[in-house]
C-alpha positions, -999 to +999 in steps of 0.1 A: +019+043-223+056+049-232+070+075-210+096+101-217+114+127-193+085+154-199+052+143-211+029+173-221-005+171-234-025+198-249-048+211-215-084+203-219-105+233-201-140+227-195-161+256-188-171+242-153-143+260-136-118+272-158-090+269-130-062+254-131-046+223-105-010+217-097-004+181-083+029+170-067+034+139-068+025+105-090+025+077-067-019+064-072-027+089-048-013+117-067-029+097-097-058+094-084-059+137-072-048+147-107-080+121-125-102+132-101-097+169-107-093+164-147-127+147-148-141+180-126-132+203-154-095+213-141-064+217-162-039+196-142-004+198-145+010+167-120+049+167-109+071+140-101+105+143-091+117+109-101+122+102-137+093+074-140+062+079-131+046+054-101+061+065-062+060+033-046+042+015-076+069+013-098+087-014-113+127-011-124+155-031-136+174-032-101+195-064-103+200-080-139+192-074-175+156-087-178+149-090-143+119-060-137+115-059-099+085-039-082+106-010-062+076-010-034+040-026-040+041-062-056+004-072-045-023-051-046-055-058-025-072-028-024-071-016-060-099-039-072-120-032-043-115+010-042-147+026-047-127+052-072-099+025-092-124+002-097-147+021-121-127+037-138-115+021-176-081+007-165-084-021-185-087-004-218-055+013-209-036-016-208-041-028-171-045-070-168-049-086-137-031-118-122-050-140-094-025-163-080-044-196-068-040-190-032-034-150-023-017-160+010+009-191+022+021-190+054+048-219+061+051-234+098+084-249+114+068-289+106+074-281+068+036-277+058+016-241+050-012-226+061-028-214+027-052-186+029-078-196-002-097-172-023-127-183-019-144-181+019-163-213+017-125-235+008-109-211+037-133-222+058-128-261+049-094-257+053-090-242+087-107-271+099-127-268+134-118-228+130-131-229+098-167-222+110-156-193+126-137-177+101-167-181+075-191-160+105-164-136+110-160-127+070-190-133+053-206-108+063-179-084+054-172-103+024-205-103+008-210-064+015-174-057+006-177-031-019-202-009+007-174-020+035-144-004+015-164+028+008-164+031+044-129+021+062-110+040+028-123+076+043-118+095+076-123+074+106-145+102+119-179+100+092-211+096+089-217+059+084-237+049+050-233+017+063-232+015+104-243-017+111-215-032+087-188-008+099-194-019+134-192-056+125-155-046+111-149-018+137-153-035+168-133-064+157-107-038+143-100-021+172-091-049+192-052-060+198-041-092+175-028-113+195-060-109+220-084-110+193-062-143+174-063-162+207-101-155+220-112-162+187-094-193+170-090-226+188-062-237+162-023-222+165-018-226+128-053-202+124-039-177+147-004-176+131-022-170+099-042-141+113-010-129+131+007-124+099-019-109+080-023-083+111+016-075+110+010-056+077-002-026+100+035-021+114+017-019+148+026-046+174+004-068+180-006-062+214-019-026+205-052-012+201-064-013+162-035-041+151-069-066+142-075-037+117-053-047+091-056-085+092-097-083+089-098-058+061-071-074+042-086-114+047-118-099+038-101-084+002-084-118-003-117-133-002-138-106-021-115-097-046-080-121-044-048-101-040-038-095-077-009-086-093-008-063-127+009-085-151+045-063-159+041-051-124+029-023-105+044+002-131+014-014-154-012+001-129+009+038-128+009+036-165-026+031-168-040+054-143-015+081-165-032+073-193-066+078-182-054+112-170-033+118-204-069+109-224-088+135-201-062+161-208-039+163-181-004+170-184+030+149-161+060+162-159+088+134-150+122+144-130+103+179-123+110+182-085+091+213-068+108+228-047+088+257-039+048+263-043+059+300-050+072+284-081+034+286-093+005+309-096-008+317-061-046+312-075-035+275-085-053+248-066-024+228-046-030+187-045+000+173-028+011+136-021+040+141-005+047+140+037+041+163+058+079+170+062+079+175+028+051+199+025+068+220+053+097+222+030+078+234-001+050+257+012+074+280+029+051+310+047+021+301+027+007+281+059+001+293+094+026+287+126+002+267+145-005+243+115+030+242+106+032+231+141+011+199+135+031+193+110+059+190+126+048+173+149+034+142+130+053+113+133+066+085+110+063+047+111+086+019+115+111+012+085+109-017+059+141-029+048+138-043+013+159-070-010+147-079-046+162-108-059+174-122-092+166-160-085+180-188-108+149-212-101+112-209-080+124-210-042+123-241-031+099-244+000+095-274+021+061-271+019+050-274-020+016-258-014+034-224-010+043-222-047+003-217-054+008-182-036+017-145-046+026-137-011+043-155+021+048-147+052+075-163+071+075-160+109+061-189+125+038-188+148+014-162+165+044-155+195+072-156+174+055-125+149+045-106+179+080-112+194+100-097+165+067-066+161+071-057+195+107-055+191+104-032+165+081-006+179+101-008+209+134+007+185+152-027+185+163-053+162+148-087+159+168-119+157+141-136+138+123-107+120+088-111+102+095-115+066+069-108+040+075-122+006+063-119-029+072-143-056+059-126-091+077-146-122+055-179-105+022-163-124+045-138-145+070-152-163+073-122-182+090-107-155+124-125-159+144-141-188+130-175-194+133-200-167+145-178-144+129-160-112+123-128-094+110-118-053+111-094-033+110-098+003+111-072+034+108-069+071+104-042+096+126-022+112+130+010+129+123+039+117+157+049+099+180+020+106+209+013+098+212-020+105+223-047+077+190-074+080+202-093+051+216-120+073+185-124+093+161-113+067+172-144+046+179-172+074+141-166+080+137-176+044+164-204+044+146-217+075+111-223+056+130-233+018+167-250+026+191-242-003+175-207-010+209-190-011+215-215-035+192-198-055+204-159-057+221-148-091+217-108-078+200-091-047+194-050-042+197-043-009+172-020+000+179+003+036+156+026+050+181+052+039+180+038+000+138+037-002+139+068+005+160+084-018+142+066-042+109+080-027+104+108-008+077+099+010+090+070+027+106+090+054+131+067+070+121+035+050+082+044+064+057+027+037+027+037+059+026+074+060+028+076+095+030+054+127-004+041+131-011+052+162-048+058+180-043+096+178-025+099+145-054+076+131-084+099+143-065+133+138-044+132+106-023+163+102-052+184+081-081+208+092-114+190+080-090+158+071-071+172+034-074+210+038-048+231+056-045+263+067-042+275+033-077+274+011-060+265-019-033+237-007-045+203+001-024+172+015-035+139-004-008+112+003-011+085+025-003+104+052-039+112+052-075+094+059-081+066+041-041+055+052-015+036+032-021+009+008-029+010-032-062+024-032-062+060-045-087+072-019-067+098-002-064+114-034-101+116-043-113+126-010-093+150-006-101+166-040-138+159-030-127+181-001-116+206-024-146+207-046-168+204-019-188+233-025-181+233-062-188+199-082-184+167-058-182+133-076-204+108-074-192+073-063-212+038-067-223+027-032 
């Protein structure tokens, strides 16, 4: 789809409602809100104050000509797996996935990787005497991964489909990394593998729930990989706007809303923003003590971002992490929960945890030929100022000596500058909210995406089903909205 400022479409009506939906907001869980209510019969006009399409799943030209860099998401785990992307005809839209070889390399300080394989049966060799272990902890969720994700990507508090499965993930889940990493796996290099996967929750990893995101993200590497679109992540926006352009749906590009008075009060409100920002925009509409929660919700750590123009593949010590999409580089198990803990306690790590991406090895048409892209990031934070480039890439030197060697450009990426460039992330935030126990069970909605407006419905990631590239906050909540009109049905 080739976008332009304004894209209007002739409105579709279908005689099942006849009303009309404003969504605010394109990032996939605005997508996903705006396809949702299209299919149900709505006319849906969706907003988006930037000039292209995506939120956090956009990719732009931010170093050199040639060079298209992924602003936020580079990988995405949960799209193939989400029990709404998945059936829908993304393909036919111009959506093509990449599977790097391994989804996961993590490099160790005596120049070799642990690789994280695809398949569960080759993880399993290659952990060696954990290997046994891993295969019992993930097979099961592996192998009933498609009932599994229909169940973590909703509200925490739900009626199980599946309770036997969810409590093989949810017991497990709720534990802290580091105790669950060293009860569990004999091996150092097994538990720094886990660690790093864990870190992805922002949490440290001696708090309750930071196993969550290391056992739901191992078990999408091994059901589904960790693709990548091929163009990058503006190849999945596009496509999930085309679907929605086909079913009659109208975006509106650099169209900020400032206001919900702006629109017809009888207009259905879907709205993947923060809660900050829909304080901003619905003025009196909502009520003092909702308002209140709010206010009151608070945001996560920061990332702090640098793409990079490279002139040649990085060049890692250990050659086996040139078969990944993603590294992490932090060393072992202590050293990641070290620089986590330092986080969530508001300071700075010397040796932060750096995740990594490097596209252009799987995507060459990413960068001019022979040249290279990545993006790399650690956490910070919330709303730091601090200049991590030094650290940020000495952790990178220390894994692939002569890295700096590499750079033609970087884009320095603050807290401050992700969040002019998206809203949502509220100082550098790319989870929608600090993670915590009580923010996890009570999101800041009445029956999870309402509020105390009938007709105004919060469907970012600031909602159940949390952050990540999945779309389900934005069809829940419209199943919210339409739950006593036309509720789809979803594949279990």
């Amino acid at each position: 789809m080739t976008e332009t400022s304004s894209l209007l479409l002739e409105h579709k009506h279908h005689p099942a409602h006849g009303r009309h939906a404003i969504v605010i907001g394109s990032g996939p869980n605005g997508l996903a809100a705006a396809i949702a209510l299209a299919q149900a019969g709505y006319g849906v006009d969706l907003h988006e104050a930037q000039p292209t399409i995506g939120g956090a799943t956009r990719t732009l030209p931010l170093t050199l000509p040639g060079f298209q860099h992924d602003f936020g998401s580079a990988i995405h785990a949960l799209v193939p797996g989400s029990p709404f992307f998945s059936p829908l005809p993304l393909k036919q839209h111009g959506l093509e996935w990449i599977y790097p070889p391994a989804p996961l390399a993590h490099p160790l300080d005596d120049g070799t990787a642990v690789i994280l394989e695809r398949d569960l049966n080759e993880a399993a060799r290659a952990l060696d005497k954990d290997g046994k272990r891993w295969r019992n902890l993930f097979a099961p969720l592996v192998h009933n991964w498609k009932q599994l994700s229909s169940e973590v990507l909703q509200p925490v508090l739900h009626l199980p489909k599946h309770p036997w499965l969810l409590a093989r993930f949810g017991i497990p889940a709720m534990m802290p990394a580091n105790l669950f990493a060293n009860a569990v796996f004999q091996n150092a290099r097994t538990r720094a593998l886990f660690a790093g996967i864990a870190a992805h929750s922002f949490l440290p990893l001696n708090a309750i729930l930071s196993s969550s995101a290391g056992i739901l993200l191992t078990a999408a590497a091994h059901a589904d990989g960790w693709p990548m679109p091929r163009g990058g992540a503006q190849a999945l926006a596009n496509a999930l706007a085309s679907v929605l352009t086909d079913l009659g749906g109208c975006i509106h590009t650099d169209s900020p809303v400032t206001s919900l008075d702006a629109f017809s009060r009888d207009a259905l409100f879907l709205c993947d923003v923060s809660p900050r920002q829909l304080l901003a925009i619905s003025g009196h509409r909502l009520k003092p003590s909702f308002r209140q929660k709010l206010d009151r919700f608070k945001p996560g750590s920061g990332a702090f971002k640098i793409d990079y123009a490279l002139s040649q593949p990085i060049p890692w010590k250990a050659a086996d992490c040139l078969r990944a999409g993603t590294v992490h580089l932090g060393g072992a198990l202590e050293e990641i929960a070290a620089a986590e803990y330092a986080v969530a306690a508001g300071k700075i790590p010397d040796r932060p945890f750096v995740l990594l991406t490097q596209p252009t090895l799987f995507d060459p048409s990413r960068a001019p030929e022979g040249k290279h892209i990545a993006w790399a990031y650690c956490h910070v934070p919330n709303a730091s100022t601090v200049d991590m480039t030094e650290r940020l890439e000495a952790q990178i030197e220390r894994f692939a000596p002569g890295f700096r060697d590499c750079i033609l450009a970087r884009h320095i990426s603050s807290p401050a500058t992700l969040e002019s460039m998206d809203a949502n992330l509220l100082g550098g935030d790319i989870s929608g909210g600090a993670l915590s126990l009580p923010q996890i069970l009570f999101r800041p909605t009445w029956q999870n995406y309402a509020t105390s407006d009938p007709n105004i419905f919060l469907c970012s990631a600031s909602t159940p089903g949390m952050a990540g590239v999945h779309g389900m906050c934005g069809y829940n909540a419209v199943q919210t909205a339409l739950s006593h009109s036309l509720p789809l049905d979803l594949p279990t």
